[in-house]
N, C-alpha and C positions, 0 to 999 in steps of 0.2 A: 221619717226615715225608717226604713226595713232593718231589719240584721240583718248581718251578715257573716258568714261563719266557713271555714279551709275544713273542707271534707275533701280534699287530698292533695298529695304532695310527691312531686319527683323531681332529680337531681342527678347530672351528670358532673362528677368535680372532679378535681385532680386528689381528691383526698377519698374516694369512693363513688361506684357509679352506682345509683339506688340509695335512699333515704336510710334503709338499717343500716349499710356500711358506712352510707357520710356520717352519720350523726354516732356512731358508734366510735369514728376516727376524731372526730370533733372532741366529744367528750373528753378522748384519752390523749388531746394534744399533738396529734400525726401531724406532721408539718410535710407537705407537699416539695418544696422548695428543692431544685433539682438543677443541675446540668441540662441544657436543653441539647434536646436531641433530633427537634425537626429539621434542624439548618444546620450547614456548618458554621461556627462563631466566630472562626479565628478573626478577621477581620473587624469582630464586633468586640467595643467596650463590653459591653451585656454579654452577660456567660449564665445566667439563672431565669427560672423558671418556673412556674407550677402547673405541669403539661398533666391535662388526662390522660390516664394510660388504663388499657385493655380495652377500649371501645371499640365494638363491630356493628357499622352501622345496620350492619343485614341482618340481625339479632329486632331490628323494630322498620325494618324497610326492604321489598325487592329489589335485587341489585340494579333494575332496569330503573327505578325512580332513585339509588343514590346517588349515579350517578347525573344525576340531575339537578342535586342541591349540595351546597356548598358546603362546606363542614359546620357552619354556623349553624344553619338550618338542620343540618343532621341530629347534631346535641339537641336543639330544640323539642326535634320529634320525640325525639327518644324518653327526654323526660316529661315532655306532655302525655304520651303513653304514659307510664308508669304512676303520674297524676292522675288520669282519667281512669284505669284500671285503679287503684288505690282508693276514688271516691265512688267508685261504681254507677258512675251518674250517667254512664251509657242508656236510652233508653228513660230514663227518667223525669228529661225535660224535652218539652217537644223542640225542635229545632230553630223553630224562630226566638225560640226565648231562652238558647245556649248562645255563649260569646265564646270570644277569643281576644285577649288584652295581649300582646308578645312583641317584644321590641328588640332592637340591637342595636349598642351603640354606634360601632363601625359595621356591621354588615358580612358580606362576603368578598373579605379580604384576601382569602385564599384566591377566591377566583379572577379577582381583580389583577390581579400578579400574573396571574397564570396566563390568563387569557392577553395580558399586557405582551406579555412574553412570545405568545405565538405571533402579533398581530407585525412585530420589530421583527420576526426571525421567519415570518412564514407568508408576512403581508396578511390583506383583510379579509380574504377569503380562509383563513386557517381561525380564526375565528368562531368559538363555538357559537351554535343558534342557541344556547341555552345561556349565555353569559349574559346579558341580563336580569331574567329570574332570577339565577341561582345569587347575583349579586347583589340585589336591591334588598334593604332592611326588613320591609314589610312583607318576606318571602315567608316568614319562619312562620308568623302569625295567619299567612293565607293558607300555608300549608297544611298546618292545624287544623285551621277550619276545612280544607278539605277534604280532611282523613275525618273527621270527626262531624261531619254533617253539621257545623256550626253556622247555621245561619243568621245568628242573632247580631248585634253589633260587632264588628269588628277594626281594632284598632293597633294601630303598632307604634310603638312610643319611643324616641329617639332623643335622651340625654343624657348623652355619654353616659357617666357612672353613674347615675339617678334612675337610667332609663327603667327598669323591670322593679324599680320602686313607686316610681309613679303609674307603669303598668298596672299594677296589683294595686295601688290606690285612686286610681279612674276606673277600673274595674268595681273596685267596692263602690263608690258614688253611682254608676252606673246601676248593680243591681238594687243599692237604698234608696234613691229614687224611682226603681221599678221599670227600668228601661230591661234590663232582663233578666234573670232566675236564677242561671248558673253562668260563670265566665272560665274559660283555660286563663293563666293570667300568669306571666313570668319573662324572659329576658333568656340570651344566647350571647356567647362571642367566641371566636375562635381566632385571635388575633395574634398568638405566639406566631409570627411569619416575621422571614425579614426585611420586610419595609415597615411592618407596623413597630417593631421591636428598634430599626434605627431611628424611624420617627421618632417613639419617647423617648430612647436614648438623645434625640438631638432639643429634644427642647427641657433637657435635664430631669425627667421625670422618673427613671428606672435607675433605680442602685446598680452598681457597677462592681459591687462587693464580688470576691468569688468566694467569699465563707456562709455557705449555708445559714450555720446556727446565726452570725449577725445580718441576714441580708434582711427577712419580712418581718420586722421588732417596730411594728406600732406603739407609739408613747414612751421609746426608750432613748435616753440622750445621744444614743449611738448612730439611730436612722437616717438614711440617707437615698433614701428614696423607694417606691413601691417593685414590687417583682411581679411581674406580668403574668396573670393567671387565665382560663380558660373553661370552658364547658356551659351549662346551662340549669335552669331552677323555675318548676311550676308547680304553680297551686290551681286547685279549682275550690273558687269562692262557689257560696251558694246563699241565696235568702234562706232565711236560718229559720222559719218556720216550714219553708217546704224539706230545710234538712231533714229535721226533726220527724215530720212526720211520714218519710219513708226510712226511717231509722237508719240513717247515714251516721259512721264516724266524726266527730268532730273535734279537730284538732284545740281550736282556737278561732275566737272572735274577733274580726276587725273594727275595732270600735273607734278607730281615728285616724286621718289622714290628712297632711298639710304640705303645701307645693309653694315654696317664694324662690325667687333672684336675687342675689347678691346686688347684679347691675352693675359689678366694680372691675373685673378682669377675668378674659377670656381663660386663662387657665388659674391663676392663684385665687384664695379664696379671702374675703374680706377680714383685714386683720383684727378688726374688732367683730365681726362675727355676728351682726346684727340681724342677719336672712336667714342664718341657720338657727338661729335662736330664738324666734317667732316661729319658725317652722318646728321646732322641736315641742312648744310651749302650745302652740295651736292644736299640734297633734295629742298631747296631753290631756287638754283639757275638754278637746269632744270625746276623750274616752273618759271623762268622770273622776282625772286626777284630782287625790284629795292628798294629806301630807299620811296617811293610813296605810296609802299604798307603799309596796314593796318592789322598786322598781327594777329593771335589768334593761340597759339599753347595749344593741347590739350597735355599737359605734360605725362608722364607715372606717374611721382608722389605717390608712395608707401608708403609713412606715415612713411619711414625705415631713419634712421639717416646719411646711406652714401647714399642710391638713392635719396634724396630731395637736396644734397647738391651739388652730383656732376652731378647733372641734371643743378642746377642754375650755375655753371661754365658751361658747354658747353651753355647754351641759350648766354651766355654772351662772348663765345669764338667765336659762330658763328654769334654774330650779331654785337657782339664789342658795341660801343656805343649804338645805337639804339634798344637793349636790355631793355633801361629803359621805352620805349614804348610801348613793347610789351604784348599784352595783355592774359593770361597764366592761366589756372586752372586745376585741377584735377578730371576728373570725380571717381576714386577712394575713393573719403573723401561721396559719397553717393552709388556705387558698390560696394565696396570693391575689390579686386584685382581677377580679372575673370582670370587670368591666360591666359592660350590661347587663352580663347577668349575678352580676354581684348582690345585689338590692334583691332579687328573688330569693336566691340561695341562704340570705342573712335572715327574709323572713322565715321561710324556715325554720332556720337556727332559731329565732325568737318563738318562734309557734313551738318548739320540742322543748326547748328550755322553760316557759312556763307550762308545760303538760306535766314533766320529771322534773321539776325543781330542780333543777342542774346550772349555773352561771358555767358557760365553756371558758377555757383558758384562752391567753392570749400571751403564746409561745414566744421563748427567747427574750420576753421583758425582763433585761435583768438588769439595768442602771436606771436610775428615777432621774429624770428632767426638771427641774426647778419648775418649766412651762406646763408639765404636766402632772397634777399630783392629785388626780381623784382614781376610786379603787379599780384599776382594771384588770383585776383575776390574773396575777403574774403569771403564769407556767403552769400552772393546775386548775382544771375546775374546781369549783365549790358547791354545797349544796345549800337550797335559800328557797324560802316558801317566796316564790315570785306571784305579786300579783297583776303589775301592768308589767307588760315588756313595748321598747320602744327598737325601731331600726332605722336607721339613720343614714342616709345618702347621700351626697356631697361634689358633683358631677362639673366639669369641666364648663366654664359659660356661666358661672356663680348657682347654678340647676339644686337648689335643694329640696327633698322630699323626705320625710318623716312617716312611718305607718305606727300604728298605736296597735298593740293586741291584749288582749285578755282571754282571761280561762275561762274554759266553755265547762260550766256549773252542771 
């Protein structure tokens, strides 16, 4: 197997749009968590949110192709731009041997609405000729590749909250196998809309709080379900000797990847935890976990009463003792739950946290749960010579994915 190594990264979040603002927010514990303001709510239990704000799609597209993609696909663009400008890999690799790895859990939901809307109020000829594109998941990742002359493999990965995790971890297998050179590799969603927003409200999934400070509290006895977040997160992987030797930037190494199912329920996750705990322990150990390392895993952490609990049984099934070590937060208690592209934007997190030794906080944890009692960075980062970082997935349909990173020497 090849290395494989993030020479670059961009991020559209509700906590910063561009990697120095996200991760500059991250550090200092910005919490997103908002009054939503794309719909009106009255009608709706859900009053919260973690909406991106100041996005112009025309800032990374002519207005003649935005209006041709959905808002899901738009964030996509935007931060595969600012990935691909960031590793400079324009030009670098020839074409057939660039990828594009880009998924979306639910797609183009906006348009789905939209287009639903004319079709009951205007008949079928009102109907855009663009409303499938802009709707179908695999748009974000074609569009990519057709801004970016990516002729290499191209894939788009669909599970639910896992999706741009296992993206960016079939993108590594991909180029460590040698299928291709460099990949775009990350996840979109823009699902704050009101059918997607009553939906998790109807199958109990989204806290119904209206206090900010207690609504996105992963691992806090208080929790009561996740706050719907939004935007997008890519990376471009690259074989790590052809990094190297056109002297690219280099974040962090992917040194491990594991993908299992539950197999046990379409939305809860197995109470004992045995798929996320082989997936955490597999990814571990093809990155060369020893009891040396100084670990930081970037939890999936949902704010929901069974994801916080039986997340902290697997950390603890795969590390057994040395659990009590390890060092563990959620970037979700200041995103909120970006859906598909959660799992991109947390690697991220993981790739900057061991670059600046920083563990990010994991805002608003202020009651400990009996369920949960390993160290998750209460309200403040801390600083920690981190030497493996883990990110952690946990996706509707028992979908688990794990990526392993380490510091690039």
């Amino acid at each position: 197997m090849r290395k494989v190594a993030i020479c670059g990264m961009g991020v559209i979040s509700p906590v910063g749009n561009g990697v120095p603002e996200f991760w500059s927010n991250i550090k200092a514990g910005v919490c997103a968590v908002d009054r939503i303001t794309k719909f009106d709510t009255t009608d709706f239990k859900v009053k919260l949110a973690c909406e991106v704000r100041g996005f112009d799609p025309l800032n990374y597209m002519e207005k003649s192709e935005a209006r041709k993609q959905d808002l899901f696909t738009q964030y996509a663009v935007a931060a595969a731009d600012e990935a691909v400008r960031d590793s400079e890999i324009a030009g670098a690799v020839t074409p057939e041997r660039l990828g594009v790895y880009f998924g979306s859990g639910i797609g183009g939901m906006n348009t789905f609405a939209l287009e639903h809307d004319h079709l009951l109020n205007g008949g079928p000829r009102r109907v855009s000729p663009f409303f499938i594109p802009m709707l179908i998941s695999n748009m974000a990742a074609g569009t990519i590749a057709i801004i970016h002359n990516a002729q290499g493999p191209c894939l788009p990965v669909v599970t639910a909250c896992a999706t741009s995790t296992h993206a960016i971890g079939e993108a590594y297998r991909a180029i460590a196998y040698g299928y291709a050179d460099a990949i775009i590799a990350g996840g979109a969603e823009a699902a704050v809309t009101p059918l997607a927003v009553a939906g998790f409200t109807s199958c109990k999934a989204l806290t119904e709080t209206e206090d900010k400070s207690a609504a996105s509290i992963p691992f806090d006895a208080r929790r009561s379900g996740f706050v719907m977040g939004e935007g997008a997160g890519a990376v471009v992987l690259e074989e790590y000797e052809h990094a190297k030797a056109r002297g690219a930037k280099i974040y962090a190494l992917v040194e491990g990847y594991a993908n299992t199912c539950d197999a046990h329920h379409i939305t809860a996750p197995h109470p004992e935890a045995f798929g996320a705990a082989r997936a955490i322990r597999l990814a571990a150990d093809e990155a060369g976990y020893t009891d040396d390392d100084t670990v930081y895993i970037n939890a999936h952490g949902t704010s929901t009463i069974l994801n916080d609990k039986a997340e902290t049984i697997a950390i603890k099934q795969a590390f057994k003792e040395a659990s009590k070590y390890i060092h563990v937060d959620s970037t979700k208690s200041m995103t909120g739950h970006m859906l598909g592209a959660a799992g991109a934007v947390e690697a991220i997190v993981s790739a900057k946290a061991l670059e600046e030794g920083v563990v990010p906080p994991t805002v608003g944890l202020c009651l400990s749960d009996i369920d949960c009692d390993l160290d998750y960075t209460p309200q403040t980062a801390k600083a920690a010579k981190l030497t493996l970082a883990l990110s952690t997935s946990l996706g509707f349909g028992g979908h688990n994915g794990v990526l392993a990173f380490r510091r690039a020497e």
